[in-house]
C-alpha positions in Angstrom: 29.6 30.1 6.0 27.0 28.1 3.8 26.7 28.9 0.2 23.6 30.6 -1.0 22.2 28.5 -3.7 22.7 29.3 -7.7 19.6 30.8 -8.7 20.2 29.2 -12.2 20.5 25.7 -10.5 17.1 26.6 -9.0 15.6 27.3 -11.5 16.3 24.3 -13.4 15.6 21.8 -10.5 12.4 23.6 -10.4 12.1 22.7 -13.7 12.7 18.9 -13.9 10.6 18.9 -10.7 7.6 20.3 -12.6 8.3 18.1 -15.9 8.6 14.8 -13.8 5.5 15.6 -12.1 4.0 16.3 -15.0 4.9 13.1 -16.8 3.6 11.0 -13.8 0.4 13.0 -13.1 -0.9 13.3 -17.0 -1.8 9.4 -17.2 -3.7 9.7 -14.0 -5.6 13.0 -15.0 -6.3 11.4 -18.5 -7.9 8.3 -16.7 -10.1 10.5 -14.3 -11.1 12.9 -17.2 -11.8 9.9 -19.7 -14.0 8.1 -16.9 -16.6 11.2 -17.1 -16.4 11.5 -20.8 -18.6 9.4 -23.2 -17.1 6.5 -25.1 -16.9 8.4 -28.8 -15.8 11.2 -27.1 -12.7 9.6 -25.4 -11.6 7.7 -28.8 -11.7 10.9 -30.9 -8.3 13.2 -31.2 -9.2 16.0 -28.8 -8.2 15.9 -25.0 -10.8 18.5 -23.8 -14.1 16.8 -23.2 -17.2 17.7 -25.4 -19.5 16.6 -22.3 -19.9 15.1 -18.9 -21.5 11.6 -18.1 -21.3 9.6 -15.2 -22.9 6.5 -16.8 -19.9 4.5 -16.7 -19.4 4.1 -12.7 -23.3 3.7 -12.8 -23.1 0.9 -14.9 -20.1 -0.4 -13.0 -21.6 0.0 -9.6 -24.9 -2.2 -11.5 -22.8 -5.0 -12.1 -22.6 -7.3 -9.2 -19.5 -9.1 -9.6 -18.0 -5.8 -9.4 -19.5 -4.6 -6.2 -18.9 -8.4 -4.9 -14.7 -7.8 -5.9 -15.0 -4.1 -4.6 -16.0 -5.4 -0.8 -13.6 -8.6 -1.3 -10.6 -6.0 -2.1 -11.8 -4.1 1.1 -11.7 -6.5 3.7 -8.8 -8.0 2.6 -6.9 -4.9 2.7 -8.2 -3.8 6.0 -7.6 -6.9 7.8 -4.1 -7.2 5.7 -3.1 -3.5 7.3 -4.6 -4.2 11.0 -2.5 -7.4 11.2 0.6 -5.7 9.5 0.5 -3.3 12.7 -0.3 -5.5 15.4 2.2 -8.0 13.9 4.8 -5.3 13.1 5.2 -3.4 16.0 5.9 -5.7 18.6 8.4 -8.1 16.3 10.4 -4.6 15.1 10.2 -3.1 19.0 12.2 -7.0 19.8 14.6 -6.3 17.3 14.9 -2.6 18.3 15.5 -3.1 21.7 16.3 -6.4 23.1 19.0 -8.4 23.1 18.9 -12.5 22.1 21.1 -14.8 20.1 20.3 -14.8 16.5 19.1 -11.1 16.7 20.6 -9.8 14.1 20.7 -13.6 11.7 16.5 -12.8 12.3 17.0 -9.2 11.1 18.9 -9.9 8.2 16.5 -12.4 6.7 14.0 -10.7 7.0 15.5 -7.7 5.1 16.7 -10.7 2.8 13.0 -11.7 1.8 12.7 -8.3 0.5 15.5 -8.8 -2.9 13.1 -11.7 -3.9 10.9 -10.8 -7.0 7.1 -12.3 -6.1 7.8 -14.1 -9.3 10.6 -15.7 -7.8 7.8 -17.1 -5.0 4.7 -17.2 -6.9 5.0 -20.9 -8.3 6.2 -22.8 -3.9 3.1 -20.3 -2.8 0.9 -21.8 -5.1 1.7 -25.5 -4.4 1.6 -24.9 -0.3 -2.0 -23.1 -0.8 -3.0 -25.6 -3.3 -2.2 -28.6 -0.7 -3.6 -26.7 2.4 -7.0 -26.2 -0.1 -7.2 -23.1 0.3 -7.5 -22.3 -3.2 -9.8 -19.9 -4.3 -10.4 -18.3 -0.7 -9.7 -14.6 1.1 -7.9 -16.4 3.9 -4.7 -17.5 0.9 -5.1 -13.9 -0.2 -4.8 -12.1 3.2 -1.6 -14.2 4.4 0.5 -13.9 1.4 -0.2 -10.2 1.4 0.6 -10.4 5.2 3.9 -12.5 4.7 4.9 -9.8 1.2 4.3 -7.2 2.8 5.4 -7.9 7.0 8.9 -8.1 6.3 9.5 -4.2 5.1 7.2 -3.0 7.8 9.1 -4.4 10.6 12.4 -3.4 8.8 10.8 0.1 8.9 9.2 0.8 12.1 12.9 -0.9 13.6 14.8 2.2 12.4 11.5 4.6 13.9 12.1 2.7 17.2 15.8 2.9 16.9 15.0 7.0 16.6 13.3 7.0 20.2 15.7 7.3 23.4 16.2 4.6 25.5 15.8 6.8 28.6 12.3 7.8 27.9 11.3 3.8 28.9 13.9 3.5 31.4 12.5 6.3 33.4 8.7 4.8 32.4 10.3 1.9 33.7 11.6 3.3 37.2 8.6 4.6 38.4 7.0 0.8 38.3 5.9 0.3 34.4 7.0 -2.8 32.7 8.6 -3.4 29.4 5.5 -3.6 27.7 3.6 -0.7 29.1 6.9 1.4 28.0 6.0 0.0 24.6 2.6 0.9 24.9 2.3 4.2 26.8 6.0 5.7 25.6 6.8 4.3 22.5 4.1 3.7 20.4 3.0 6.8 20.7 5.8 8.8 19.4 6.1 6.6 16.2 2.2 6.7 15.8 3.1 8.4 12.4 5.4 6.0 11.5 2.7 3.1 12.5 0.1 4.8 10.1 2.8 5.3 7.2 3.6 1.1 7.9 -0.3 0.0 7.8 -1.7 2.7 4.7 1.8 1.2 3.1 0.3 -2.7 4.0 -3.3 -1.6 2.5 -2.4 -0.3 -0.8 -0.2 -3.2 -1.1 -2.8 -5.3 -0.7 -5.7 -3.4 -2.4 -3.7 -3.1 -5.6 -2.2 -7.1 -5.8 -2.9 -8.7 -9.1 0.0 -11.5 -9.6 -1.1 -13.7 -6.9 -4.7 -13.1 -7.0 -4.6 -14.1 -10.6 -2.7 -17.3 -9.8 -5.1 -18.3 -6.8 -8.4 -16.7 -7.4 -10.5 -18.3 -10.0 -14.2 -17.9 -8.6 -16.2 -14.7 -9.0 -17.2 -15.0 -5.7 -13.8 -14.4 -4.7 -12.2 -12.0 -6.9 -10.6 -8.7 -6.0 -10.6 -5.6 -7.8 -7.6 -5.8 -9.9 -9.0 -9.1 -10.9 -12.4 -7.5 -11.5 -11.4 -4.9 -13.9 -9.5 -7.6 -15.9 -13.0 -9.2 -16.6 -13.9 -5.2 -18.4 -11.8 -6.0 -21.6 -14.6 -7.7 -22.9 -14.3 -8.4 -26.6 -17.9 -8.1 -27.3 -18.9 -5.4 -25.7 -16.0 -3.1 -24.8 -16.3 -0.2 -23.1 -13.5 2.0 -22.6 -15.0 4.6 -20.1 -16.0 1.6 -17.7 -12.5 0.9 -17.7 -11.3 4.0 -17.5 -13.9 4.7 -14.4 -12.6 0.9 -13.2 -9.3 2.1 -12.3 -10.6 5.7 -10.9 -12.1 3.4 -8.1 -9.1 1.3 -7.6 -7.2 4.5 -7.7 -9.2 6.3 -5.5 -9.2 4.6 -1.8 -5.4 5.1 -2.3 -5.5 9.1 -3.1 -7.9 9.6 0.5 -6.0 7.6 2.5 -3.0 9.9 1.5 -5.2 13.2 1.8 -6.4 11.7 5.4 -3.3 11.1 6.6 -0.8 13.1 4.5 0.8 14.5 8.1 1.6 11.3 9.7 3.1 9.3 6.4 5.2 12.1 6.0 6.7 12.8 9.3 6.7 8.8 9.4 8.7 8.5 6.0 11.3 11.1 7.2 11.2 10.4 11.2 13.2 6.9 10.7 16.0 8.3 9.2 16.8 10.3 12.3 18.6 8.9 14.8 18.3 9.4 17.9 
């Protein structure tokens, strides 16, 4: 017989569930309210806003280096997610399900790249890009995302594979289908939400990267968004609502893509704990 649960102990779980959420969703309410609030009114004592303006993401959307970072931080991010999939699945579906010396040496490192601050990596990154001359270019950016980033994605779509039965490929497999079309028609369709959860995981990586950008990005041309908003604390002319509305707009790609696909990251986040 199972235990019916302390209504006391519910209560106060229910409690530190609100308070936590609390704590972590009051900076990001306070951003979004001070980006629609005018500059006086965000530096004076009172937390409700007096009135409404939307003249700091005019002025941001005005400034061209911005718009030039925003599109930057876009492409890289979607091309860093498509090639986290297409790269992913197949390398984490070999580990998953074949069978070849140094398997499991290959698995290990590369859960082993993943206990390495990108600190620890920043300065050998900086000196291969640096003598490949590709300093200063979205090509540096999108492979080191790619290579931070690959490692945990295979690592987690192995235990969704791992989840799926053998036997649904081996009887794909009997009626004439090759390894590969098993892959594609059987498998990757069952860990579909796992595949999203893996590539929104690889975008907002990449979308929100500030370390190596700042060490390899110099150019306005160049910059990404992170790197954008850095150039807003200007000591001149600072404006707090334009950073304020700054960080709703790097905020913001990452709060739809959850809303979009809030299904499929959470059945993938819980699907690869099952086994199958």
């Amino acid at each position: 017989m199972s235990r019916r649960a302390n209504p006391r102990h519910e209560a106060f779980l229910d409690w530190v569930t609100a308070i936590a959420v609390f704590l972590l969703l009051s900076p990001i309410a306070w951003v979004f309210l001070a980006s629609v609030r005018p500059d006086r009114d965000i530096m004076s004592a009172s937390l409700v806003p007096t009135s409404v303006t939307f003249v700091h993401f005019l002025s941001l959307f005005q400034r061209t280096d911005f718009m030039i970072a925003l599109a930057n931080s876009l492409v890289v991010g979607i091309v860093v997610a498509l090639l986290t999939v297409a790269i992913a699945v197949p390398a984490s579906y070999s580990i998953s399900r074949f069978r070849y010396v140094g398997r499991d040496v290959m698995a290990a490192l590369i859960l082993g790249t993943q206990m390495l601050p990108g600190v620890a990596v920043m300065v050998p990154i900086v000196v291969i890009v640096r003598s490949l001359g590709l300093t200063n270019t979205l090509t540096a950016l999108i492979f080191i995302h790619l290579a931070l980033g690959l490692p945990i994605a295979v690592w987690m779509l192995r235990g969704y594979i791992d989840s799926v039965p053998r036997e649904l490929e081996e009887a794909a497999m009997i009626d004439g289908t090759g390894q590969i079309g098993a892959m594609l028609r059987i498998t990757f369709p069952l860990i579909r939400p796992a595949v999203v959860a893996v590539g929104t995981f690889a975008f907002v990586l990449s979308w929100g990267e500030y370390l190596m950008a700042l060490a390899l990005i110099s150019k306005t041309e160049v910059k990404t968004l992170p790197l954008a908003l850095q150039t807003l604390f200007d000591p001149y002319s600072f404006s707090w609502g334009e950073v304020m509305a700054g960080g709703v707009v790097i905020a913001l790609p990452t709060i739809v893509l959850f809303l979009m696909f809030r299904n499929q990251l959470v059945g993938g986040l819980t699907s690869g704990g099952v086994k199958g």
